[in-house]
C-alpha positions as CSV (number, residue, x, y, z in Angstrom):
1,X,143.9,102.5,71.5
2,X,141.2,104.9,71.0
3,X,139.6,106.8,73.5
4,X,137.1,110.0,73.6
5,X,136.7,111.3,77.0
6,X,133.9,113.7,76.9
7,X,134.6,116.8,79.5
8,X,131.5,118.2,80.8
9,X,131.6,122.2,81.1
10,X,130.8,123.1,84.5
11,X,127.2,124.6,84.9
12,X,128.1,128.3,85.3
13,X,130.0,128.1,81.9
14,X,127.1,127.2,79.1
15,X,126.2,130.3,77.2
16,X,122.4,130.3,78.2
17,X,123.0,130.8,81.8
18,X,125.4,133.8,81.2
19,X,123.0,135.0,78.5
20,X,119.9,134.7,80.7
21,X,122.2,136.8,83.9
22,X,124.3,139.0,82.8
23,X,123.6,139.8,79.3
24,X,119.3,140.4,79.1
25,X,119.5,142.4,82.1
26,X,122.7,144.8,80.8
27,X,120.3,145.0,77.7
28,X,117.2,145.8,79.0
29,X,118.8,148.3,81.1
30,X,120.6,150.2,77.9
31,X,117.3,149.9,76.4
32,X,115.2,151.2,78.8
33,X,116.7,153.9,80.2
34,X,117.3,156.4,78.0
35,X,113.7,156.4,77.1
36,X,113.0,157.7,80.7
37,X,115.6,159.9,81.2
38,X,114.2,161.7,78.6
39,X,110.5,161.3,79.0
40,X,111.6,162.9,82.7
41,X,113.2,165.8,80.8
42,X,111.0,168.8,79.6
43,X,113.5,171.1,77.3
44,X,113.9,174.4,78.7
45,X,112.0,177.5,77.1
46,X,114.4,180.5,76.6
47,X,113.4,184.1,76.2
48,X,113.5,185.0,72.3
49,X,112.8,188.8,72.6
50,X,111.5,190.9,75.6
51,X,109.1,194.0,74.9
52,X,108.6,196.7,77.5
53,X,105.3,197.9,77.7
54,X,103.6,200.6,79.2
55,X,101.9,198.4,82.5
56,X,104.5,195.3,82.2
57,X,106.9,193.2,80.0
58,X,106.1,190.9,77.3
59,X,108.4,188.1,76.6
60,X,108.7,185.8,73.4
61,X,109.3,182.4,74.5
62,X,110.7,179.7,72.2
63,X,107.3,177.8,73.0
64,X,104.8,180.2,74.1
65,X,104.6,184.2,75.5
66,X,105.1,185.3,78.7
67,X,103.6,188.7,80.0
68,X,104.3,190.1,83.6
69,X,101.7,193.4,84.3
70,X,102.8,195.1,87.5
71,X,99.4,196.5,88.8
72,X,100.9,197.9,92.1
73,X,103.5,198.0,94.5
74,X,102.7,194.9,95.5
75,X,101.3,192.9,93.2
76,X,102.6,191.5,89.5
77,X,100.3,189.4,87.7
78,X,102.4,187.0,85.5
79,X,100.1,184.6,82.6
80,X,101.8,182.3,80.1
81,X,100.2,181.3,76.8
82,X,101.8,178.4,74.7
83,X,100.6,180.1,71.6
84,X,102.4,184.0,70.0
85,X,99.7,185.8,72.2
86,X,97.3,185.5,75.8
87,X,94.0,184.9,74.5
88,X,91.3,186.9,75.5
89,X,88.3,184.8,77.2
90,X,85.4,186.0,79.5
91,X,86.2,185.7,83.1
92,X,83.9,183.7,84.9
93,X,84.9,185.3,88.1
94,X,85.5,189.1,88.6
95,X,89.1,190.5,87.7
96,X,90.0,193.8,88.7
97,X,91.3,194.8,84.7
98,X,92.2,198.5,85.4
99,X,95.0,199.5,87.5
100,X,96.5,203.2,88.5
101,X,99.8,203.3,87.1
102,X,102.4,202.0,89.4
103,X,106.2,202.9,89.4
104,X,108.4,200.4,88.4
105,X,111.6,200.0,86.7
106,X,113.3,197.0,84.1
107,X,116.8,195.9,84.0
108,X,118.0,193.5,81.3
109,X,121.2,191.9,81.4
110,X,122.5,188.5,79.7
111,X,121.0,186.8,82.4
112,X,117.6,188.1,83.1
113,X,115.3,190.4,83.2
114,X,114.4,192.4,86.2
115,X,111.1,194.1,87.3
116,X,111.7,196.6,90.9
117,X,108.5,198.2,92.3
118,X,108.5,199.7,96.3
119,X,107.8,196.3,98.1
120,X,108.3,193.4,95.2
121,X,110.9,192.2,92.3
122,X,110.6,189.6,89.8
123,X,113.5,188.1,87.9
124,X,112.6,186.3,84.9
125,X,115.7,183.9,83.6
126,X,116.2,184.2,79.7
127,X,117.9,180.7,79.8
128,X,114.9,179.1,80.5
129,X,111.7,181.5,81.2
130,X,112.0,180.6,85.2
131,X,110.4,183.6,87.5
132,X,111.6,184.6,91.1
133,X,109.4,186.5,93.1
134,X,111.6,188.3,95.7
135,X,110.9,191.1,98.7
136,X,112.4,194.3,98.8
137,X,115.0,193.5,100.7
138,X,115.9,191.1,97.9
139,X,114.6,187.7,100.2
140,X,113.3,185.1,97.8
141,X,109.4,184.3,97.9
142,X,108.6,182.2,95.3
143,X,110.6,180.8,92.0
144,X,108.3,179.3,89.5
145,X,110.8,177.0,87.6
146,X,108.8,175.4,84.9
147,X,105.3,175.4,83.1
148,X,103.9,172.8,80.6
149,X,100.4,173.3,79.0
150,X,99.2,170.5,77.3
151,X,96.6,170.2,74.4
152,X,93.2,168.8,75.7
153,X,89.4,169.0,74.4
154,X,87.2,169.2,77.4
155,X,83.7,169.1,76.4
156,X,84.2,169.7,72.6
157,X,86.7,172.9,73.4
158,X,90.4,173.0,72.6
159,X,91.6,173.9,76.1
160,X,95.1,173.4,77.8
161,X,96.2,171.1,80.6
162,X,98.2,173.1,82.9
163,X,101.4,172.2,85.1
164,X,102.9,175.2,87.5
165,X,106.2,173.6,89.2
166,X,107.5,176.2,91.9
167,X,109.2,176.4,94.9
168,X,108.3,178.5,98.0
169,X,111.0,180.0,100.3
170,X,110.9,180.7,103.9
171,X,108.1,182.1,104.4
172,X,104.6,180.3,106.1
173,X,102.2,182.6,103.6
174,X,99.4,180.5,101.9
175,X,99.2,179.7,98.2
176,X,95.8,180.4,97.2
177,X,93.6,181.5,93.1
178,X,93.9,178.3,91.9
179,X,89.9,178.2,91.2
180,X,89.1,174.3,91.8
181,X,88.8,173.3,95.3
182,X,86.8,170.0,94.8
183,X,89.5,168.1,96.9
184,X,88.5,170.3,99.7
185,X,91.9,172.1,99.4
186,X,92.2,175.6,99.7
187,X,96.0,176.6,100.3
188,X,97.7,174.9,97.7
189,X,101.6,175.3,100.1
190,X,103.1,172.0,99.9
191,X,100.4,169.8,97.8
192,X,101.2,168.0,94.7
């Protein structure tokens, strides 16, 4: 006597139902996220070399040059350029270009780089460019921790699309001199 008995798998065992919900969505997700982890990461930008200069300090960036001008006591003016120099381009509003010497002071170390006047100090990281604005009682102000300028042509020039990302610290001062204001912002503190 012959006899076939045919056993029929139960539903949660057939290979296209496991296929369709465990393995697609393991492989989408080992697919898909590495690509934005690292389209979140920007790579940092180390100091290279630092030059002191007469007003300031010039930093070689991997991608770019830094250069902080101390033009008082109170005041440091910082500008980044992507390229091995800050261009020079006609101001269309009016910049104060010639300061009295101020006294100030660098200290390098492994770290960073220091600059002390009377009332202000700026620490630029060399790991990855980063500058803290601090008081002189040493109470942080403001840490800018990471600029991107990217290549744009606006109205047939090659220009730069800029990104600032900074923190301020405990204090309720406004964050003004950004230049645009068509969104009917003026302090900038807390806006994206």
């Amino acid at each position: 006597m012959n006899m076939i008995v045919h056993a029929r798998a139960p539903r949660w065992a057939k290979p296209t139902l496991w296929l369709r919900l465990l393995i697609l969505p393991i492989l989408f997700l080992i697919l898909c996220l590495p690509s934005v982890a690292v389209a979140q990461w920007n790579p940092l930008n180390p100091v290279v070399s630092v030059q002191k200069e007469p007003d300031g300090v010039r930093f070689t960036l991997q991608k770019g040059d830094l250069r902080l001008q101390v033009c008082s006591d109170s005041i440091i003016r910082v500008r980044y350029s992507p390229g091995k120099s800050v261009p020079v381009h006609p101001d269309l509003i009016v910049i104060k270009s010639s300061w009295p010497a101020a006294k100030w002071e660098m200290q390098s170390s492994d770290e960073s780089v220091v600059l002390n006047t009377a009332q202000i100090k700026a620490v630029i990281s060399r790991k990855d460019s980063g500058v803290t604005f601090q008081d002189g009682a040493g109470k942080t102000l403001f840490q800018q921790t990471e600029v991107t300028m990217t290549p744009v042509v606006v109205n047939a020039e090659q220009t730069y699309h800029a990104e600032l990302f900074s923190r301020l610290w405990g204090s309720h001062e406004s964050f003004y001199g950004l230049g645009q204001h068509q969104a009917g912002v003026w302090n900038y503190r807390g806006e994206a």
